[in-house]
C-alpha positions as CSV (number, residue, x, y, z in Angstrom):
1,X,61.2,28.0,108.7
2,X,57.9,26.4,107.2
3,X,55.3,27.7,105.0
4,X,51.7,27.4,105.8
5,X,50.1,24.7,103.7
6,X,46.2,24.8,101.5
7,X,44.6,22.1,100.2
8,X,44.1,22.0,96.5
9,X,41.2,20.2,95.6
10,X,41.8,17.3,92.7
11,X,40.1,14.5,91.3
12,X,36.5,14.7,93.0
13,X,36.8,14.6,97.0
14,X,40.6,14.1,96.8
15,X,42.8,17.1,98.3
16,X,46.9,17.6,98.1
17,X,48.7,19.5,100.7
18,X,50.8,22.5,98.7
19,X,52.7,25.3,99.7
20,X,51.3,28.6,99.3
21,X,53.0,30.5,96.6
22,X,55.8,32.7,97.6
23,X,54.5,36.8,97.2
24,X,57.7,37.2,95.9
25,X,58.5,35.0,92.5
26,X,62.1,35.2,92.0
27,X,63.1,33.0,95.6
28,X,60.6,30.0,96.0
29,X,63.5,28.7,98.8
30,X,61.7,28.2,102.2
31,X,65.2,28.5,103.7
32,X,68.0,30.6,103.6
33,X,71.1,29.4,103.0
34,X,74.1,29.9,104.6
35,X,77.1,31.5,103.4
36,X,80.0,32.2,104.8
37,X,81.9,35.0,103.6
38,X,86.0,34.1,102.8
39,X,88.3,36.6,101.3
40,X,89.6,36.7,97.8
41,X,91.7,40.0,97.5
42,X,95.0,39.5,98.7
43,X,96.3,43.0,99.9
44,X,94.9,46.5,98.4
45,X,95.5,50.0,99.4
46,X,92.1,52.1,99.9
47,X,91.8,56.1,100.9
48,X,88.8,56.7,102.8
49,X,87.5,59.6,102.3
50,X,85.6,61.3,105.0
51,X,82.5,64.1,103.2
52,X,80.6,65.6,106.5
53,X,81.3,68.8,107.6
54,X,84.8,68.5,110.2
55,X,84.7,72.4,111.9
56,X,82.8,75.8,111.5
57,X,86.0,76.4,109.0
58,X,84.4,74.2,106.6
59,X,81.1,76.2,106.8
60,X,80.3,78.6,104.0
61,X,78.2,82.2,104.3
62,X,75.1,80.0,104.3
63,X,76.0,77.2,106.9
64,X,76.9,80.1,109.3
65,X,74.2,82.0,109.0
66,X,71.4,79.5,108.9
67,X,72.7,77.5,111.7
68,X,73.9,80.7,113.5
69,X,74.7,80.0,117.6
70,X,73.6,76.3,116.7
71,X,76.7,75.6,114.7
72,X,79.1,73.9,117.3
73,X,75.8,71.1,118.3
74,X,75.3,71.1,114.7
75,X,79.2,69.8,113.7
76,X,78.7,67.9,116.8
77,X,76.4,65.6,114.9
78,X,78.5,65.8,111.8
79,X,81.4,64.3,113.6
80,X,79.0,61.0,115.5
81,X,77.4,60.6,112.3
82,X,81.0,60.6,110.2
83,X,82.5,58.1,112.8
84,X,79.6,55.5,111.9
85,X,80.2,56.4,107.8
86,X,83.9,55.5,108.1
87,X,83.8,52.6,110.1
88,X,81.3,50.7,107.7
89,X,83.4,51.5,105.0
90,X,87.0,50.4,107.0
91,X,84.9,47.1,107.8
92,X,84.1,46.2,104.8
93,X,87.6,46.2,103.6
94,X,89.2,44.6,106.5
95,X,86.6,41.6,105.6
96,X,87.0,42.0,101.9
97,X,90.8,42.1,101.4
98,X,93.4,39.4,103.2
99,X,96.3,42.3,103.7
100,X,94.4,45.7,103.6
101,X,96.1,49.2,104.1
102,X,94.0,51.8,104.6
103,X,94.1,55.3,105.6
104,X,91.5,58.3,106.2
105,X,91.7,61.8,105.1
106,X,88.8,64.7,105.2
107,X,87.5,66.0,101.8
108,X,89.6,69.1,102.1
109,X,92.8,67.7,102.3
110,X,92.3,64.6,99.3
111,X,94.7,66.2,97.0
112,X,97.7,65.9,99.2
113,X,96.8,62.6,101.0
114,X,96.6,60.6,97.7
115,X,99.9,62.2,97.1
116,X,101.5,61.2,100.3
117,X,99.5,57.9,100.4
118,X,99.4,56.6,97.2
119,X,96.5,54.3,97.5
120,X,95.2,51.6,94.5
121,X,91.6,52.7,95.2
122,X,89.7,55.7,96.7
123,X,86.1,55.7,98.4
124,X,84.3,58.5,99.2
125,X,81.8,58.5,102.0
126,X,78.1,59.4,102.4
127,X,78.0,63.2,103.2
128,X,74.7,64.7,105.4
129,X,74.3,68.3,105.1
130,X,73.5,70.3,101.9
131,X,76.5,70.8,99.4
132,X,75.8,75.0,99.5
133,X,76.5,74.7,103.8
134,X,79.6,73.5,102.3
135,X,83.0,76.4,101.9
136,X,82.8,76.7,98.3
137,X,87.0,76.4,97.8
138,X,86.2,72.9,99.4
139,X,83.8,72.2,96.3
140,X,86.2,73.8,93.9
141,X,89.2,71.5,94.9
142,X,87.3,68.2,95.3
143,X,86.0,69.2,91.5
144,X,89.5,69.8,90.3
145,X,91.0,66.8,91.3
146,X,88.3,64.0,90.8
147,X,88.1,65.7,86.9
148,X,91.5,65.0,86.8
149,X,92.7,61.8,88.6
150,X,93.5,58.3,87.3
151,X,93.4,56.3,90.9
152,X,89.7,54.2,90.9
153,X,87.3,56.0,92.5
154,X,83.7,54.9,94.2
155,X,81.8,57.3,95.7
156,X,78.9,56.8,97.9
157,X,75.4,58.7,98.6
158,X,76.8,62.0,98.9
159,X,80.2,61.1,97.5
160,X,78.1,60.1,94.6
161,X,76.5,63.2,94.4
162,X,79.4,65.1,94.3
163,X,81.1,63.5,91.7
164,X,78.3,64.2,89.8
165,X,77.8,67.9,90.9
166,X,81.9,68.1,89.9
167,X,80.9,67.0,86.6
168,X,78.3,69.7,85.8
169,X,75.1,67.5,87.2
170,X,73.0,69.6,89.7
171,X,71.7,68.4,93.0
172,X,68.4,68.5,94.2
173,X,65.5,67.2,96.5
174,X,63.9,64.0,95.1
175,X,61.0,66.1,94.3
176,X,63.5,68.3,91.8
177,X,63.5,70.9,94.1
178,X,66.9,73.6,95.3
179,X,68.3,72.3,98.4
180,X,67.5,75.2,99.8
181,X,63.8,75.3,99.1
182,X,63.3,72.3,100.6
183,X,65.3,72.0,104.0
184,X,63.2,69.7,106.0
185,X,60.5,66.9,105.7
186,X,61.6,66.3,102.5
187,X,60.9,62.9,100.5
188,X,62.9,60.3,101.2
189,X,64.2,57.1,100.1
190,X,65.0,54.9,103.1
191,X,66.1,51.1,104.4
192,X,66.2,48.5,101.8
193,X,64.8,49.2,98.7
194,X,65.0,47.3,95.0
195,X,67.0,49.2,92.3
196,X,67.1,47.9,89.0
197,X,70.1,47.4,86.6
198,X,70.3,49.0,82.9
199,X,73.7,47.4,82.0
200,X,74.1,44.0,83.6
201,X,77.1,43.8,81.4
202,X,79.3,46.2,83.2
203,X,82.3,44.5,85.2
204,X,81.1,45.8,88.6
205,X,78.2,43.0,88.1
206,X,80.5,40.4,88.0
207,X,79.1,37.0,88.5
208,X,75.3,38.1,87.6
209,X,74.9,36.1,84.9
210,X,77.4,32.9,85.7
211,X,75.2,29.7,86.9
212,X,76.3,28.0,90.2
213,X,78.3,31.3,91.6
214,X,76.1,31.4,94.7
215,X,76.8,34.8,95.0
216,X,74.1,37.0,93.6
217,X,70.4,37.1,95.0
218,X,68.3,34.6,92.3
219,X,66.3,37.6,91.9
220,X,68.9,39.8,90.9
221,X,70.2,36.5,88.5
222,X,66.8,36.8,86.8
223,X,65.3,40.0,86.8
224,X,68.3,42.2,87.2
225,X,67.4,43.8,90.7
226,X,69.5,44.7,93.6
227,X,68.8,44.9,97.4
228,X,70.6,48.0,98.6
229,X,70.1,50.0,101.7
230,X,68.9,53.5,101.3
231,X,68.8,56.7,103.0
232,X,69.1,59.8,101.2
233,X,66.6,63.3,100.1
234,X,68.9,64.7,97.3
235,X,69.7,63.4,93.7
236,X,71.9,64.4,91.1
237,X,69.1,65.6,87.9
238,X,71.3,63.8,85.3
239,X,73.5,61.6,84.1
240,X,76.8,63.9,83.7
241,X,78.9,64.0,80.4
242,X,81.3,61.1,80.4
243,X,79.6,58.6,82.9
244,X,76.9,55.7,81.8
245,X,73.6,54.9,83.7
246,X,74.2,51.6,85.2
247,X,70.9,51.3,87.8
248,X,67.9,53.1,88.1
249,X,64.7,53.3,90.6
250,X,61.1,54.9,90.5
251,X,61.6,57.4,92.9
252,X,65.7,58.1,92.1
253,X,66.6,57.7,88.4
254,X,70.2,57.9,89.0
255,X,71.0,55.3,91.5
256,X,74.4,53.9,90.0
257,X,77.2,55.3,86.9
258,X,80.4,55.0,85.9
259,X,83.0,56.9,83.8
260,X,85.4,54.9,82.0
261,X,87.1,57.7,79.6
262,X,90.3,59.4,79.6
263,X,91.8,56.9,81.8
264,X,89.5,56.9,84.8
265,X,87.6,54.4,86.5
266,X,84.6,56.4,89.0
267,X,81.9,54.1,90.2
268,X,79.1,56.0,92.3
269,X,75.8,54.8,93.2
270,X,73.7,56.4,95.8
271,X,72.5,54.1,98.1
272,X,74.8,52.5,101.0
273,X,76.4,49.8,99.4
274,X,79.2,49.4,102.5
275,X,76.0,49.1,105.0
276,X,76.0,45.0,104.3
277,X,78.3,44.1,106.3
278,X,77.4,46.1,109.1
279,X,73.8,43.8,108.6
280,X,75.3,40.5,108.3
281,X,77.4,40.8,111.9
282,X,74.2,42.1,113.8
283,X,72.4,39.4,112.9
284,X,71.5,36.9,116.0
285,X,71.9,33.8,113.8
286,X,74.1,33.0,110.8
287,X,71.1,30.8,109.4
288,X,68.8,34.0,109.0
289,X,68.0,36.5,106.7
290,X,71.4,38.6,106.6
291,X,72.1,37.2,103.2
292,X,69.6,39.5,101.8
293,X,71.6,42.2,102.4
294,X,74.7,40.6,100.3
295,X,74.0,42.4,96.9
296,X,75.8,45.7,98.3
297,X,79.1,43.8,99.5
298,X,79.7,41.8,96.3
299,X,79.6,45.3,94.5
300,X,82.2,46.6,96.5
301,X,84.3,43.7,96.4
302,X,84.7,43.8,92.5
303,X,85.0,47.4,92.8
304,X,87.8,46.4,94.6
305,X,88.8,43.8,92.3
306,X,88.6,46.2,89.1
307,X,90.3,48.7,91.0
308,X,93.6,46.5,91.2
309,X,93.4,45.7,87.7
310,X,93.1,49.4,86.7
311,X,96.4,50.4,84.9
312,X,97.8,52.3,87.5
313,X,98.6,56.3,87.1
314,X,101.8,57.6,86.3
315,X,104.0,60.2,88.6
């Protein structure tokens, strides 16, 4: 991979071939560099938690109604699309962790799987109808025990939007619309987009700000930006009571928080940070650009990392 070169005129009729600048100022590498990925965490247990819609039992008054004779097609899709959600997640913690244990329970039954389970970190996936299709007891009982529970928690997308919906935050179309309002052709935020950090402090970046760790983008080393994936229409309108700002965008200002007090640990941001890995293995060769996708997976390996150090809960 080769830039073009321009002659720069110098010294009368004398020229020196340059490269052009780079559009983009933070990576003037003309390679990419390869980087293979080796695990650190020796054994963790992880609950996956699964968001979309399972049956028409999960549907409340207004799921039935608007989807009406469509609603077996319509769970249909829930069910393809949760299949792809969990399996980026379980991937990224089979190449993250040496030993991992992981298990998978719907949101309606969380309470009693972490029970039975008992797992050193939880992770909520991406969700992809509107929370008011959802049963509301199903709301209720997520609410009551993410409020309450001391296991580490990152939620993701939707699972970040319903932690903060839990915590009295509302959710609405990126144009601060109701959900309802807006049902279709909303805006979006979608593939890889740059978010920027507020608190490059926090544990969760890890490594930003340590020469020679080869681990962070030089981009996000210098000007505190991440490459994450996106695909989502809804937002949370605030920062809830409790949790700290820890990325922002233009078109989504809360793209990333965590809430530290009483005990808990929740990390949510709202784009796809487990899509990375799913990237990197598509990609035809190892010497191409599926580094640039890295920023997501080093996120959820110290969420990992600072979920194991978490003092754990007591019975």
């Amino acid at each position: 991979m080769t830039q073009d070169l321009i002659e720069i005129p110098i010294e009368g009729n004398r020229t020196l071939d340059a490269p052009e600048p780079l559009p983009f100022p933070f990576n003037q590498q003309t390679f990419c560099r390869y980087e293979p990925i080796e695990k650190r965490i020796e054994a963790a247990r992880v609950l996956v938690v699964d968001n979309l819609l399972r049956d028409e039992d999960d549907l409340s008054e207004v799921g039935h109604k608007e989807w009406g004779v469509a609603a077996a097609a319509q769970i249909k899709r829930e069910r393809t699309i949760a299949k792809l959600a969990l399996e980026n997640i379980l991937n990224n913690i089979s190449r993250l962790v040496k030993t991992p244990t992981t298990h998978v329970t719907h949101l309606a039954h969380l309470a009693a799987a972490v029970k039975e389970f008992e797992p050193d970190a939880i992770v909520l996936s991406g969700t992809l109808r509107d929370f008011d299709f959802y049963r509301p007891a199903i709301i209720e009982e997520f609410g009551n025990f993410i409020r309450s529970t001391k296991i580490p928690v990152l939620g993701i997308c939707g699972g970040h939007q319903l932690v903060g919906l839990s915590y009295g935050a509302h959710v609405l179309t990126l144009d601060r619309l109701e959900q309802h309002e807006q049902r279709e052709n909303r805006r979006n935020e979608y593939e890889y987009r740059f978010v920027r950090i507020t608190d490059p402090q926090d544990p969760i970046f890890r490594g930003i700000n340590s020469p020679g760790t080869g681990l962070w983008q030089d981009y996000t080393k210098q000007a505190r930006i991440l490459r994450v994936w996106q695909n989502h229409g809804l937002q949370i309108d605030k920062v809830p009571d409790g949790f700290k700002l820890l990325a922002t965008s233009y078109l989504c200002r809360n793209q990333m928080m965590v809430n530290r007090e009483d005990g808990q640990l929740i990390y949510t941001v709202q784009f796809h940070l487990e899509k990375s890995f799913e990237d990197w293995n598509k990609t035809r060769s190892r010497w191409e650009h599926q580094n640039e996708s890295r920023d997501g997976r080093i996120l959820f390996e110290n969420f990992i990392e600072l979920a194991l150090a978490h003092p754990k809960p007591t019975s």
